[in-house]
C-alpha positions in Angstrom: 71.6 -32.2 113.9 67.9 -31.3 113.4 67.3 -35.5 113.2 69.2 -36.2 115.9 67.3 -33.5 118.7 64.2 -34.8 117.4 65.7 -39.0 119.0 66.4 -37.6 122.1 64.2 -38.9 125.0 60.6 -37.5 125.5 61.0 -35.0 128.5 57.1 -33.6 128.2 55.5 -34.2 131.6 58.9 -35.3 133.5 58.9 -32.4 135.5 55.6 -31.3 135.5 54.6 -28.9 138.3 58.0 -28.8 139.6 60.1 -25.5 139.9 63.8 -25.7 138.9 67.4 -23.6 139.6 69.5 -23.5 136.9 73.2 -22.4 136.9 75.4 -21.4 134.2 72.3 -21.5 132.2 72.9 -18.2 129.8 74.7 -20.7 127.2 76.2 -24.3 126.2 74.6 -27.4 128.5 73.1 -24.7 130.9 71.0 -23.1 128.2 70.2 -26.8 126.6 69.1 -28.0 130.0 67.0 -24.8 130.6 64.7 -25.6 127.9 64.9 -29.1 128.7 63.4 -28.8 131.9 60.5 -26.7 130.7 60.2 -28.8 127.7 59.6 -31.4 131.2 57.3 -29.3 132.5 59.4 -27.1 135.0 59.1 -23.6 135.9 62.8 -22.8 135.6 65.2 -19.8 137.1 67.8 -19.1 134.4 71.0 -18.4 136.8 74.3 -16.5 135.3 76.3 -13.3 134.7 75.4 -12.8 131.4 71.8 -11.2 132.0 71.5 -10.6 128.2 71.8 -14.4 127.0 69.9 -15.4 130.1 66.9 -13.2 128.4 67.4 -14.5 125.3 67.0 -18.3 126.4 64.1 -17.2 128.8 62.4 -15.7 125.5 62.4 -19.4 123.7 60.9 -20.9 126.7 58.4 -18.7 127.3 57.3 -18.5 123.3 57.3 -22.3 123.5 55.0 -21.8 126.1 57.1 -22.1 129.5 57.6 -19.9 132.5 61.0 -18.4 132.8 62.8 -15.9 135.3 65.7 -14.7 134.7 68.4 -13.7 137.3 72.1 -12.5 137.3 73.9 -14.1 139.8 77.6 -14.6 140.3 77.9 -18.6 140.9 80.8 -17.5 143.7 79.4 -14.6 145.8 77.2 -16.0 148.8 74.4 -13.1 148.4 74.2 -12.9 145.2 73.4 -16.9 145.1 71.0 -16.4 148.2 69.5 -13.8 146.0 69.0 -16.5 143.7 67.0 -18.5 145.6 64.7 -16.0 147.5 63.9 -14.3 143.9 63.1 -17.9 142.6 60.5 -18.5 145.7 59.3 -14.8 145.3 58.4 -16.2 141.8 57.1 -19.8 141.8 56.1 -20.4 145.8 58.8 -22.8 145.9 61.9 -24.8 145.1 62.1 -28.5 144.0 64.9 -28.9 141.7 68.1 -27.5 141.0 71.1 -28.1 138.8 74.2 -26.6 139.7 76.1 -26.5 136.1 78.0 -23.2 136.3 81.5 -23.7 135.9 84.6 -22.3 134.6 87.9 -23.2 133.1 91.3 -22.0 131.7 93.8 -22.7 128.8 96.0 -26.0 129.0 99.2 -24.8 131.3 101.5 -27.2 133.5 100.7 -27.2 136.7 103.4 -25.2 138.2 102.9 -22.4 135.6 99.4 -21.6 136.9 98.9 -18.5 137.9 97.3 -18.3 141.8 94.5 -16.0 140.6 93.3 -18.5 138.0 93.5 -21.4 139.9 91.4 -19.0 142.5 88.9 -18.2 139.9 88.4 -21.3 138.7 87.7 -23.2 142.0 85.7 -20.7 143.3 83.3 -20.7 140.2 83.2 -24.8 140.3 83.3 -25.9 143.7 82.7 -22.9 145.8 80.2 -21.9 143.1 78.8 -25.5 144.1 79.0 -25.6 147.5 77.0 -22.2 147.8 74.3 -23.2 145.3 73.1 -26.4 147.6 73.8 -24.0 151.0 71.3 -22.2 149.8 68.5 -24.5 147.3 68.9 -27.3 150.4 66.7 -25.4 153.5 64.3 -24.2 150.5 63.5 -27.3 149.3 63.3 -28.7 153.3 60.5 -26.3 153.7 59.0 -27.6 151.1 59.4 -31.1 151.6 62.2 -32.3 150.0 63.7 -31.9 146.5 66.1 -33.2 144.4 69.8 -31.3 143.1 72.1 -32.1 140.1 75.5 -31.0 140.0 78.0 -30.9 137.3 81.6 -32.5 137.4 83.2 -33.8 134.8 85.3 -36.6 133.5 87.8 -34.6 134.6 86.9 -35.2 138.1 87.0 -38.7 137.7 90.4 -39.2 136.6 93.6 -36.5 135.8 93.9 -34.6 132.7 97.1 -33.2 131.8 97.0 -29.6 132.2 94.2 -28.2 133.4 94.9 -29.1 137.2 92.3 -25.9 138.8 89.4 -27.6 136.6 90.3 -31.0 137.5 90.5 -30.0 141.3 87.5 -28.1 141.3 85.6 -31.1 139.3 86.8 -33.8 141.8 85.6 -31.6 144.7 81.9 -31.6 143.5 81.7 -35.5 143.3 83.0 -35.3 147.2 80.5 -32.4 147.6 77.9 -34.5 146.1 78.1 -37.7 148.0 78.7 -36.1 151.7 75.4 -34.3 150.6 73.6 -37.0 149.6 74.2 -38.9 152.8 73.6 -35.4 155.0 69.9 -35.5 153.7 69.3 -38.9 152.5 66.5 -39.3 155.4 65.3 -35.8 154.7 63.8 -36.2 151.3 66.7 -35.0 149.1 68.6 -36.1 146.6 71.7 -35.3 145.4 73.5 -36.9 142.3 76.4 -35.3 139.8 76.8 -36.4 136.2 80.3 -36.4 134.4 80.2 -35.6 130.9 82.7 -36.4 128.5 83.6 -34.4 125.4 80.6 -32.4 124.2 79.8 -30.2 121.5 79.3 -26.2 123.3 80.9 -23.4 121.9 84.2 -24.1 123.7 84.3 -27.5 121.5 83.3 -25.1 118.1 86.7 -23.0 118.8 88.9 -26.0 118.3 90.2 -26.4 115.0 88.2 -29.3 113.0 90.9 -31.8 113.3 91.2 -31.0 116.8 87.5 -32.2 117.1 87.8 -35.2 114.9 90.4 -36.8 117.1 89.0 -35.6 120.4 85.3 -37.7 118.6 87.7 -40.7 117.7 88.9 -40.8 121.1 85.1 -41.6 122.4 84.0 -45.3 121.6 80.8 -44.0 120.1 82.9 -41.8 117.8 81.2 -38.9 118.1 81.2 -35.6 120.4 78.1 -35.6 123.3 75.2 -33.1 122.9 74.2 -30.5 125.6 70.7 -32.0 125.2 71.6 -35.3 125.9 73.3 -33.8 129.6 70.2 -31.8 129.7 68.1 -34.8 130.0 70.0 -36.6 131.9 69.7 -33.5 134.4 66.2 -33.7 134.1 65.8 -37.7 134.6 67.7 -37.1 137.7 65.4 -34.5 139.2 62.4 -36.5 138.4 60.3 -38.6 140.2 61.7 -41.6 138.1 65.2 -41.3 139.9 63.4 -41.9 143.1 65.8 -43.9 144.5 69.4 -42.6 143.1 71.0 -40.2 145.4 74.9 -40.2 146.0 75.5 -41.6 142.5 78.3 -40.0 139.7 76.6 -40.6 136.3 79.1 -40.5 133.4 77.8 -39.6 129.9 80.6 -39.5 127.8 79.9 -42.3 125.2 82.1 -44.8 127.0 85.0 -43.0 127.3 85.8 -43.8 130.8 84.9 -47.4 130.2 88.1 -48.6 128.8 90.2 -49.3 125.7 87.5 -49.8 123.1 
């Protein structure tokens, strides 16, 4: 695993100078992209319930020598999301970059057997939780000039999966999120972009029994299971200046998997 960090892309300088939202950041991608983006050079806002493991990532960022606040917020709840992003220009002056990754999910069940309440839950973590981050991050960044926003989908919400129909729903409302958006502020100096990651290896993955995970791996033409990191730094290429251009775009990082029969 240790070889493997050490081929991912160098971040250092991507982001330098630029302050940075990050949802759903206490654990899994969230926590991976954290320290990408101050590995980039980002002054980040660590964004989740889970105050606790927000600390703890903000304490390996700041020991590597980043700036780091952390701030409970509930991804759903319009004030506690505003809070978000008046604590994060209280901090840093400012707001540039954001990505939206909190999200939530439930166990496989057939669609009719859903209960109302998780369904509920689930879209208003995903798409609500969505839809209230850029409310909020978009008239920041406009005073500031412009800015660019990452948001998560999924695979999922680029074609069905059998039995999670809430996640799926949720995950094909952000691309539609994303693009009206992007066109919304195209001429304003934002961006907005979503990537779709496949199968990757979080601790939702590390619960599956290990034959569960070696067919779900065989499944993905690069036979193998997606890093947080490498979403991380996709996230972070996104944000950056190099992405000047892309805005309205649904980038897929799931080893091929949606590219056909291999």
């Amino acid at each position: 695993m240790d070889s493997f960090l050490h081929a991912l892309p160098e971040v250092t300088g991507l982001l330098q100078n630029k302050v940075a939202i990050i949802t759903g950041a206490s654990r899994g991608i969230g926590a991976a992209a954290a320290r990408t983006f101050a590995a980039a050079g980002a002054s980040v806002a660590l964004a989740a319930r889970d105050e606790q493991a927000l600390t703890l990532v903000a304490q390996d960022i700041r020991s590597a020598g980043g700036q780091a606040l952390v701030v409970r917020t509930d991804a759903g709840d319009p004030a506690s999301v505003e809070h978000l992003v008046q604590q994060t220009i209280e901090a840093y002056g400012r707001l540039d970059v954001a990505f939206n990754n909190a999200g939530d999910g439930h166990l496989p069940t057939p669609l009719a057997e859903i209960a109302v309440e998780d369904f509920d839950r689930v879209i208003r973590t995903n798409l609500r939780g969505v839809f209230l981050a850029m409310k909020y991050e978009i008239p920041a960044m406009l005073t500031g000039g412009g800015g660019a926003i990452v948001n998560m989908s999924s695979t999922a919400g680029l074609s069905g999966v059998r039995g999670i129909a809430s996640y799926v729903a949720g995950k094909h409302g952000i691309i539609g999120l994303t693009k009206s958006a992007a066109l919304d502020y195209a001429d304003r100096n934002i961006r907005v972009n979503a990537v779709a990651p496949g199968p990757i290896d979080t601790y939702r993955l590390e619960r599956v029994p290990d034959e569960t995970r070696q067919r779900i791996s065989a499944a993905v033409p690069m036979h193998r299971l997606g890093q947080p990191e490498e979403i991380g730094a996709v996230a972070a290429w996104l944000c950056s200046d190099l992405a000047s251009f892309v805005t309205g775009a649904v980038i897929s990082v799931d080893g091929g998997r949606l590219a056909g029969s291999a």
